[in-house]
C-alpha positions as CSV (number, residue, x, y, z in Angstrom):
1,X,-41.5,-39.1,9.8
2,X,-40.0,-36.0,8.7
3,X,-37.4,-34.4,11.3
4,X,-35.0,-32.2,11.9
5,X,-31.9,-31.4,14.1
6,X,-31.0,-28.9,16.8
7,X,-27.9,-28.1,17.9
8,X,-28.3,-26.3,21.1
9,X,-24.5,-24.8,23.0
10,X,-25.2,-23.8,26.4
11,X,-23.1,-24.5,29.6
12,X,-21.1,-27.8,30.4
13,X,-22.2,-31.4,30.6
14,X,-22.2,-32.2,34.4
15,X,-20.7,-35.6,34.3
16,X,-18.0,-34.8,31.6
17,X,-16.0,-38.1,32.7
18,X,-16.8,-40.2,30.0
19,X,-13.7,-42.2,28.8
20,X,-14.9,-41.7,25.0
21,X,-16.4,-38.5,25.2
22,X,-14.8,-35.0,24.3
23,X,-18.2,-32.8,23.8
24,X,-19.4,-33.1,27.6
25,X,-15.7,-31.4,28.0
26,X,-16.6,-28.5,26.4
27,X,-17.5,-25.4,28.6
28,X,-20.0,-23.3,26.6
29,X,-20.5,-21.0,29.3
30,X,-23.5,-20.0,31.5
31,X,-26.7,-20.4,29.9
32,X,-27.8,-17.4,28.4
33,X,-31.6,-16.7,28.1
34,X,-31.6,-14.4,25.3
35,X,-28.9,-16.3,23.1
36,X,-30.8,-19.5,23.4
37,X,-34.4,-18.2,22.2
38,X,-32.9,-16.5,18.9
39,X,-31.5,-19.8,18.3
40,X,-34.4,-21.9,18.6
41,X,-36.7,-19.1,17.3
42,X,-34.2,-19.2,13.5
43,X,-34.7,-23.0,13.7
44,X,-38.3,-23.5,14.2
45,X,-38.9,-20.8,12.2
46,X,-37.0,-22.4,8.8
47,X,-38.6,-25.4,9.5
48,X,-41.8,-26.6,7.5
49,X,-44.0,-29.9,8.2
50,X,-41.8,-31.0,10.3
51,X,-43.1,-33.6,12.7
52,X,-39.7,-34.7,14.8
53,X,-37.5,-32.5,16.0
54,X,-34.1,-34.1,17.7
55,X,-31.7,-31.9,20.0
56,X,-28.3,-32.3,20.5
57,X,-26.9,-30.2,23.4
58,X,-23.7,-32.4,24.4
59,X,-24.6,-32.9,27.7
60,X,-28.2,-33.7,29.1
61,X,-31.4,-31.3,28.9
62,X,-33.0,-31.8,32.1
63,X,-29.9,-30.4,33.9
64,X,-31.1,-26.9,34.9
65,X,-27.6,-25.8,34.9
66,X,-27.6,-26.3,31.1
67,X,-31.1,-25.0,30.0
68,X,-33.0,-23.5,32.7
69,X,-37.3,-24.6,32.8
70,X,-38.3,-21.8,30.9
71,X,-36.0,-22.3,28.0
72,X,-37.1,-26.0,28.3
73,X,-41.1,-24.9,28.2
74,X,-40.1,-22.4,25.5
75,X,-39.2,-25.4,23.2
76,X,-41.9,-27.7,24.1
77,X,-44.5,-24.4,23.5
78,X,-42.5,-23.6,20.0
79,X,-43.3,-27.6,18.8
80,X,-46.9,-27.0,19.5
81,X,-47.1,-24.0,17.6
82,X,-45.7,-25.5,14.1
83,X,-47.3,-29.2,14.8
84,X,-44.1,-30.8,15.6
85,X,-45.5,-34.0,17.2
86,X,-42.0,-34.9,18.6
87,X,-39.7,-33.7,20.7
88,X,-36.3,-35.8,21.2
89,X,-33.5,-34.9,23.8
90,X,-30.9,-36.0,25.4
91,X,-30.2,-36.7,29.0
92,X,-28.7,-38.3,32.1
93,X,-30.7,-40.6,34.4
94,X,-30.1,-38.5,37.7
95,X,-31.9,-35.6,36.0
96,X,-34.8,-37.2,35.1
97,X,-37.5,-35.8,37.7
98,X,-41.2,-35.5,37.5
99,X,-41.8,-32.0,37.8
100,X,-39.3,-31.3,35.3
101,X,-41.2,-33.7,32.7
102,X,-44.4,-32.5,33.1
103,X,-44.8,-29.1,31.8
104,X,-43.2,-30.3,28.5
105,X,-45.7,-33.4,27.7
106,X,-48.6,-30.6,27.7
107,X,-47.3,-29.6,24.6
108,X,-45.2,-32.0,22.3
109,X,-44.7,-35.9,23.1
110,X,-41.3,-36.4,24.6
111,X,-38.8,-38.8,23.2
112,X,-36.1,-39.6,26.2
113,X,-32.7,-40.2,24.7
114,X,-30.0,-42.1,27.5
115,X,-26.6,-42.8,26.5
116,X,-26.9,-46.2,28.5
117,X,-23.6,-47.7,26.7
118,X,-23.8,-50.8,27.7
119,X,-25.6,-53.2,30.6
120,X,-22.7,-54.1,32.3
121,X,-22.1,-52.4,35.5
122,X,-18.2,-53.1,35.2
123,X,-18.0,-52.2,32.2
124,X,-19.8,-48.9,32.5
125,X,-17.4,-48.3,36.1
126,X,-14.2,-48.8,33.6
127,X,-16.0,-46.4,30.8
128,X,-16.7,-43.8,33.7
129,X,-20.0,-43.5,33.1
130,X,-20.9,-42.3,36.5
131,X,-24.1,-44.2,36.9
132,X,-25.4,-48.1,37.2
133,X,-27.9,-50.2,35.2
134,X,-30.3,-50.1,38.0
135,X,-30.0,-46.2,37.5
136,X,-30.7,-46.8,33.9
137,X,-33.9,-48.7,34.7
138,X,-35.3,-46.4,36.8
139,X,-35.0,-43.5,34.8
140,X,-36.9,-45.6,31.9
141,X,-39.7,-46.6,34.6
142,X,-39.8,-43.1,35.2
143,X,-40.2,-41.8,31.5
144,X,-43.0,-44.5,31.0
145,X,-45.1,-43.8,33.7
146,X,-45.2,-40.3,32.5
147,X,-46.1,-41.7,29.3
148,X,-42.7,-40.6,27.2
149,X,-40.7,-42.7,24.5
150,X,-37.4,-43.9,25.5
151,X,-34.6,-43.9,23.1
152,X,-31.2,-45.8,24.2
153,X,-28.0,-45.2,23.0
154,X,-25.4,-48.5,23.0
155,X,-22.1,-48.5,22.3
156,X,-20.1,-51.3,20.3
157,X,-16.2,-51.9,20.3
158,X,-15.6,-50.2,23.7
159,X,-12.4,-50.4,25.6
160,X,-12.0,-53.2,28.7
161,X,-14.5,-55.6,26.9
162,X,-13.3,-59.4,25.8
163,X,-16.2,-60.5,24.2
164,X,-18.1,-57.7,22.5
165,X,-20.4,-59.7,20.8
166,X,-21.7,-61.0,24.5
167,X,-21.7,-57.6,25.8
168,X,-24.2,-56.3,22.8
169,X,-26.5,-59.2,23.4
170,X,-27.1,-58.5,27.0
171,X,-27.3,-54.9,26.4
172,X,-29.1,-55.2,23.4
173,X,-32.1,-57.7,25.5
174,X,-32.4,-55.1,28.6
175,X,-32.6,-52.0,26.2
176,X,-35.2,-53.7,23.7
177,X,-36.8,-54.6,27.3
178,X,-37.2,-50.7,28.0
179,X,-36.9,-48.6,25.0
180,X,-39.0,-48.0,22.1
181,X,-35.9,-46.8,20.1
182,X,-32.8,-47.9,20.0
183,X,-29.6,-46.8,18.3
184,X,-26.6,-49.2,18.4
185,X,-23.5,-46.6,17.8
186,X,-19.9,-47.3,16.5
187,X,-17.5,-46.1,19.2
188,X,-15.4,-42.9,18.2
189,X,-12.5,-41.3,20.4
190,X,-13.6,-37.8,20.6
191,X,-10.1,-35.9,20.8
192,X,-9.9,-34.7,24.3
193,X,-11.0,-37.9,25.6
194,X,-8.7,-40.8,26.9
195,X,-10.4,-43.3,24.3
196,X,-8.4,-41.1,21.8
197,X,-5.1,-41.3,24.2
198,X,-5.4,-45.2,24.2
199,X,-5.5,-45.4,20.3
200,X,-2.5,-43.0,20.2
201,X,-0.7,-45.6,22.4
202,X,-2.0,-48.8,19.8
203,X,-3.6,-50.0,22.7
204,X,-7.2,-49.9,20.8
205,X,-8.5,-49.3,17.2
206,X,-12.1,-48.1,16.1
207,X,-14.1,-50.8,14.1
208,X,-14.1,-49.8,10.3
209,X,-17.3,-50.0,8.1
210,X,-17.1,-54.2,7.6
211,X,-16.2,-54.8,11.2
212,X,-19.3,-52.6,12.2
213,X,-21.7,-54.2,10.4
214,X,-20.4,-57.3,11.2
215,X,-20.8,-57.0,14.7
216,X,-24.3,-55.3,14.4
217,X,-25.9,-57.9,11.6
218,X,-28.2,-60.1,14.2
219,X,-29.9,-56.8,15.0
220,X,-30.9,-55.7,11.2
221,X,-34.2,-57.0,11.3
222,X,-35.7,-54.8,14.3
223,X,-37.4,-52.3,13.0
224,X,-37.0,-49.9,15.8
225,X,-32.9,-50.1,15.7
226,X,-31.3,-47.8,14.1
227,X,-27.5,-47.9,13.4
228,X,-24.5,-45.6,13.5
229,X,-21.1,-46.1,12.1
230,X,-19.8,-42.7,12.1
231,X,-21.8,-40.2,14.3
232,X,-19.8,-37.0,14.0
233,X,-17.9,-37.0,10.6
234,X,-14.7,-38.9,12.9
235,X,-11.2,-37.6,11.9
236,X,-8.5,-37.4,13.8
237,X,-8.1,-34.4,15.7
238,X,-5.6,-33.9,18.0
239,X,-6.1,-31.3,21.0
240,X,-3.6,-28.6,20.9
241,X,-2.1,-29.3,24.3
242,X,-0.9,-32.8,22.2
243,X,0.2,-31.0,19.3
244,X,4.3,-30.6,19.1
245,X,6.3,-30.2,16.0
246,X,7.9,-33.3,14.6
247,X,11.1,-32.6,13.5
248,X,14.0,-35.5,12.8
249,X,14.9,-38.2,11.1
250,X,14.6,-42.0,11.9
251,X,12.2,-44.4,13.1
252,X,10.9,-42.5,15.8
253,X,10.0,-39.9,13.8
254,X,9.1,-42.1,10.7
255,X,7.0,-44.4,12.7
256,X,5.4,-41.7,15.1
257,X,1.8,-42.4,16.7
258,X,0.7,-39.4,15.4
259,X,1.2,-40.6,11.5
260,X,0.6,-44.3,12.6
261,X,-3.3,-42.8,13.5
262,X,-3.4,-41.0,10.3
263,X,-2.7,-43.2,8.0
264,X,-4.8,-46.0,10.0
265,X,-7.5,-43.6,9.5
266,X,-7.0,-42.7,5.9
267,X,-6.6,-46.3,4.9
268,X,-10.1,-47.7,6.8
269,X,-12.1,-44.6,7.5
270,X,-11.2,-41.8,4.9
271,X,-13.8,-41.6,1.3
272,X,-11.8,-40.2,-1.5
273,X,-13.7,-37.3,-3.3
274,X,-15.8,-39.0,-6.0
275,X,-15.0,-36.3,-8.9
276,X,-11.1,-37.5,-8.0
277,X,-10.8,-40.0,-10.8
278,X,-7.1,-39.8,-11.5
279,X,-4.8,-39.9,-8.4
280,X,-1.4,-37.7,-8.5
281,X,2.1,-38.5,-6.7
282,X,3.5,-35.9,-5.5
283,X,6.7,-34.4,-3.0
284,X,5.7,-32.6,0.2
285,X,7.8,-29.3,0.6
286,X,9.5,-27.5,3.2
287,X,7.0,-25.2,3.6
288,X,3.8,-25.9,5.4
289,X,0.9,-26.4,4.5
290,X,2.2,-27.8,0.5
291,X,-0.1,-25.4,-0.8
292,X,1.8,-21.9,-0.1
293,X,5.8,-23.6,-1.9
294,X,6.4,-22.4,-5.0
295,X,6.5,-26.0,-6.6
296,X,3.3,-26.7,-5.4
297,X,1.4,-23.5,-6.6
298,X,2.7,-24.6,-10.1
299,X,0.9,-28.1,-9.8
300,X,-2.2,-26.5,-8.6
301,X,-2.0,-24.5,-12.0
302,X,-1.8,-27.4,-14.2
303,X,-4.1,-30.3,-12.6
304,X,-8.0,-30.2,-13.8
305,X,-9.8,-30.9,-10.8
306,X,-10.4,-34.8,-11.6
307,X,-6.7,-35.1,-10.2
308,X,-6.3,-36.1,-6.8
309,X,-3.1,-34.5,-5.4
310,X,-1.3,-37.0,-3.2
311,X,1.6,-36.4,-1.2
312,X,4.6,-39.2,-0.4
313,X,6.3,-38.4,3.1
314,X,7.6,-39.0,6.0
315,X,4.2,-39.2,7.4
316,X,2.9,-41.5,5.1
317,X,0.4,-40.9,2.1
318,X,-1.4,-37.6,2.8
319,X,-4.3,-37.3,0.7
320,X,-4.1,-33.0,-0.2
321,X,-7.5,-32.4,1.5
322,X,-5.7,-32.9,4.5
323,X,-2.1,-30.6,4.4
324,X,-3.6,-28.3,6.4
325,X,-4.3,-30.6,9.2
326,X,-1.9,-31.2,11.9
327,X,0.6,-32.9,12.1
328,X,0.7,-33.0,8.1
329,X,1.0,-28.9,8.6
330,X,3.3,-29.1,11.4
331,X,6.9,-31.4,10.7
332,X,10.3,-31.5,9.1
333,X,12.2,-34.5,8.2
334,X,15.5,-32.9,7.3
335,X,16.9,-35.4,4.3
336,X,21.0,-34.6,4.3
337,X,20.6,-36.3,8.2
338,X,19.6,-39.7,6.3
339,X,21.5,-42.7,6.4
340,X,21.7,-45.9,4.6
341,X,19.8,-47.6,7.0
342,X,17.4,-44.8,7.4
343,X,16.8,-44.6,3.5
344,X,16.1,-48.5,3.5
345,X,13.9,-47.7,6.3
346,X,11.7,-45.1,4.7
347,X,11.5,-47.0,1.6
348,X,9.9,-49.9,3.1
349,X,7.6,-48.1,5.6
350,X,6.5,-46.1,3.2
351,X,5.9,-48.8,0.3
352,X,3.5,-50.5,2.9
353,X,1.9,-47.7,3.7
354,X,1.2,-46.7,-0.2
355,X,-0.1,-50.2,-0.6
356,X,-2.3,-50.0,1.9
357,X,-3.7,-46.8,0.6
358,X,-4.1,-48.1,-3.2
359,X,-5.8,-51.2,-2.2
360,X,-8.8,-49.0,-0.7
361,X,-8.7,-45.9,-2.9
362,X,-8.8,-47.1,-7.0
363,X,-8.7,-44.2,-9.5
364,X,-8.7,-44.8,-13.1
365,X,-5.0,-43.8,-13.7
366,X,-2.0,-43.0,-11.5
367,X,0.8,-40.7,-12.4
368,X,3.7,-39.3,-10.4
369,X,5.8,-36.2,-10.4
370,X,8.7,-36.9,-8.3
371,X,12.1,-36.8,-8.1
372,X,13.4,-40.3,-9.5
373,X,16.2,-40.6,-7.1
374,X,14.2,-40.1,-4.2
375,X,13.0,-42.9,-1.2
376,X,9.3,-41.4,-2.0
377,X,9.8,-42.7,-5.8
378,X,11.4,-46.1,-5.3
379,X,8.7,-46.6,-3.0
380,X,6.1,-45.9,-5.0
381,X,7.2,-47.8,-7.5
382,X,7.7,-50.8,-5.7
383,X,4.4,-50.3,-4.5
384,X,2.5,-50.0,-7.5
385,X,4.6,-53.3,-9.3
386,X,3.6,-55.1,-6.7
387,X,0.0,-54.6,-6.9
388,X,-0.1,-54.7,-10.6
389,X,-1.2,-50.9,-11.0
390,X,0.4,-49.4,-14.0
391,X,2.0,-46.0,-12.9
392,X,2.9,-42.9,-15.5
393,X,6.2,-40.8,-14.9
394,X,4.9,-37.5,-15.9
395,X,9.1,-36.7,-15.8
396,X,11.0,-37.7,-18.8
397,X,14.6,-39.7,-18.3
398,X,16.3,-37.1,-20.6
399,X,14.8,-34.1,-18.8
400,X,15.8,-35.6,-15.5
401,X,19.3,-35.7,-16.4
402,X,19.2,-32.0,-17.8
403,X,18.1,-30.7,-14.7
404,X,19.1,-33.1,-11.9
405,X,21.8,-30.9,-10.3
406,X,19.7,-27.6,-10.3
407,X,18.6,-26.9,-7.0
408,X,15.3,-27.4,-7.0
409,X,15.0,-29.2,-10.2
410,X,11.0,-30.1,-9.8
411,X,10.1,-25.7,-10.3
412,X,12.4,-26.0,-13.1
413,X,10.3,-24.8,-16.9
414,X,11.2,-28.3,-18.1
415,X,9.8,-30.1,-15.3
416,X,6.6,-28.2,-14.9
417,X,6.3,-28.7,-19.0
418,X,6.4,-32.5,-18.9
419,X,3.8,-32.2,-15.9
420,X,1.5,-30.1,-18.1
421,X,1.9,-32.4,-20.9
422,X,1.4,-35.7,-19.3
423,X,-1.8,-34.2,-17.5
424,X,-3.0,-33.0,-20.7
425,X,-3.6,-36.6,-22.0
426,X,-6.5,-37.0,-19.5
427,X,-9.5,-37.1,-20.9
């Protein structure tokens, strides 16, 4: 069945208490008629043959606060009119009335969406769900007596739970008891919720890809389940009321939450570009974002875009699609404040960190353009000896010692012409 998607922005969930859940946080403002009908009026008129249409609204679409009736009648009209023989939305139990049903299922056939979570009632009091199973249930008696579709939404790897393969079971059973759909849904901190606070402290991790599908596997063979790792393109994204500048030296600034959830996420979540073939080692600069130093300019003219620019810092390995993101655009880790035992800090931090990064990511060759004195280098090569990766110096010994005293010896013409040359090999 062909379908497509509508995002529809209008006032605030409700509820918005939900310990995972930024969106319903969001305060889109009063709903506004005239707004809301261009929108839908673009989308259905873009769409052809469509016979599904889903809409995502962050919050639940029988709430009259968030789309009046009419606006509600004005959809289910507009699905009838180009043959859309679905309509899915999204909402809360305690909205779920009879008369506001109704009207719609003149038009389209209604497909019920309810985050349900999870059918555990403490489970769903510690998630701050704001309503009970038995609320669940009746809502779903509701929607089939009216002759609607139910779709459930269950969460896996949520906070407060010991046994989560238990919990999915149960939950599983009562929504396959009540649903014609179901979608079991890899639990994301959105980044104004508390889920994303708790991670921050270490005090819970998101499943990765393998430990989804592990957890999910038993429930492969229903054809009505569908299954969702990553439901919003997850990246970390810190809130700016979170958002300081890191500036310091030492293990607390080393070993910061902040770059601790990065690099988590870039070692089990992040895809390298697939047109990245060859991976590049690069310094970070005192100017932020990389991009806007003089030394990095320079790089940018001389890598083909196969090259995957990769910086070596304090926070870790920061792959360069990502120096404009904070905290990568927003720290300083001033170097003369290093000591010894900082220096044998940063080296072994960040070696673990590059091995962790180069056991997920494999390009086809890696070189490196740093200085050879530096904690960044020694790391990187200790890194790459251990895991048997050969590594190409694209700075020549003899040019090193030419130009080791100059102050920035990297910008130097010599520098940027062994750079140039040893990219040039790539084929």
């Amino acid at each position: 069945m062909k379908e497509e998607i509508l995002i529809l922005q209008s006032g605030k969930c409700a509820w918005a208490k939900c310990y995972a859940c930024g969106w319903g946080k969001i305060d889109y403002g009063k709903p506004n008629l005239h707004k809301l009908k261009c929108v839908v009026d673009k989308f259905f008129k873009k769409i052809k043959e469509v016979e599904r249409v889903k809409i995502f609204c962050s919050g639940s679409f029988f709430d009259d606060n968030q789309f009046p009736a009419v606006i509600r009648e004005y959809i289910a009209k507009k699905c009838k009119e180009r043959n859309v023989k679905e309509l899915v939305v999204e909402s809360r139990p305690e909205f779920l009335d009879e008369k506001k049903i109704k009207p719609l299922l003149k038009h389209v056939r209604l497909v019920v969406a309810i985050g349900l979570e999870a059918a555990s009632d403490k489970i769903l009091e510690k998630y701050k769900k704001g309503f009970k199973v038995r609320d669940y249930i009746k809502a779903c008696e509701l929607l089939k007596k009216l002759g609607c579709r139910v779709r459930t939404y269950l969460m896996v790897n949520l906070p407060f739970v010991k046994n989560h393969e238990k919990l999915l079971k149960k939950s599983f059973e009562l929504a396959k008891k009540y649903s014609d759909e179901i979608v079991i849904i890899n639990t994301f901190p959105h980044s104004r919720s508390e889920l994303f606070k708790l991670w921050v402290k270490g005090r819970w991790k998101p499943l990765d890809k393998e430990g989804f599908e592990k957890l999910v596997k038993p429930y492969k063979k229903y054809k009505n389940v569908e299954f969702d790792f990553n439901n919003f393109a997850f990246e970390p994204k810190f809130p700016k009321e979170m958002q300081v500048f890191l500036k310091g030296v030492g293990k607390e600034f080393l070993l910061h939450p902040y770059y601790e959830i990065w690099q988590d996420y870039i070692c089990r979540f992040y895809e390298k570009p697939e047109e990245k073939r060859h991976a590049l080692f690069i310094p970070c600069t005192y100017t932020k974002p990389y991009y806007r130093s003089k030394l990095h300019k320079e790089i940018l003219k001389i890598v083909p875009k196969s090259v995957h620019l990769i910086v070596i810092s304090s926070p870790g390995v920061i792959p360069y699609e990502f120096a404009k993101k904070y905290p990568f655009n927003s720290y300083d880790w001033p170097e003369w404040k290093e000591t010894k035992e900082v220096k044998k800090l940063y080296i072994r931090v960040t070696k673990k960190r590059i091995e962790n990064y180069l056991k997920k990511h494999r390009y086809a060759k890696y070189f490196v353009f740093l200085k050879p004195t530096s904690e960044s280098y020694i790391a990187l090569k200790k890194a790459c000896k251990k895991l048997g990766i050969e590594l190409v110096d694209c700075l020549k010994p003899q040019t090193w010692e030419r130009i080791k005293e100059r102050k920035n010896p990297l910008l130097s013409e010599e520098a940027l012409k062994n750079l140039k040359e040893c990219i040039s090999k790539i084929k």
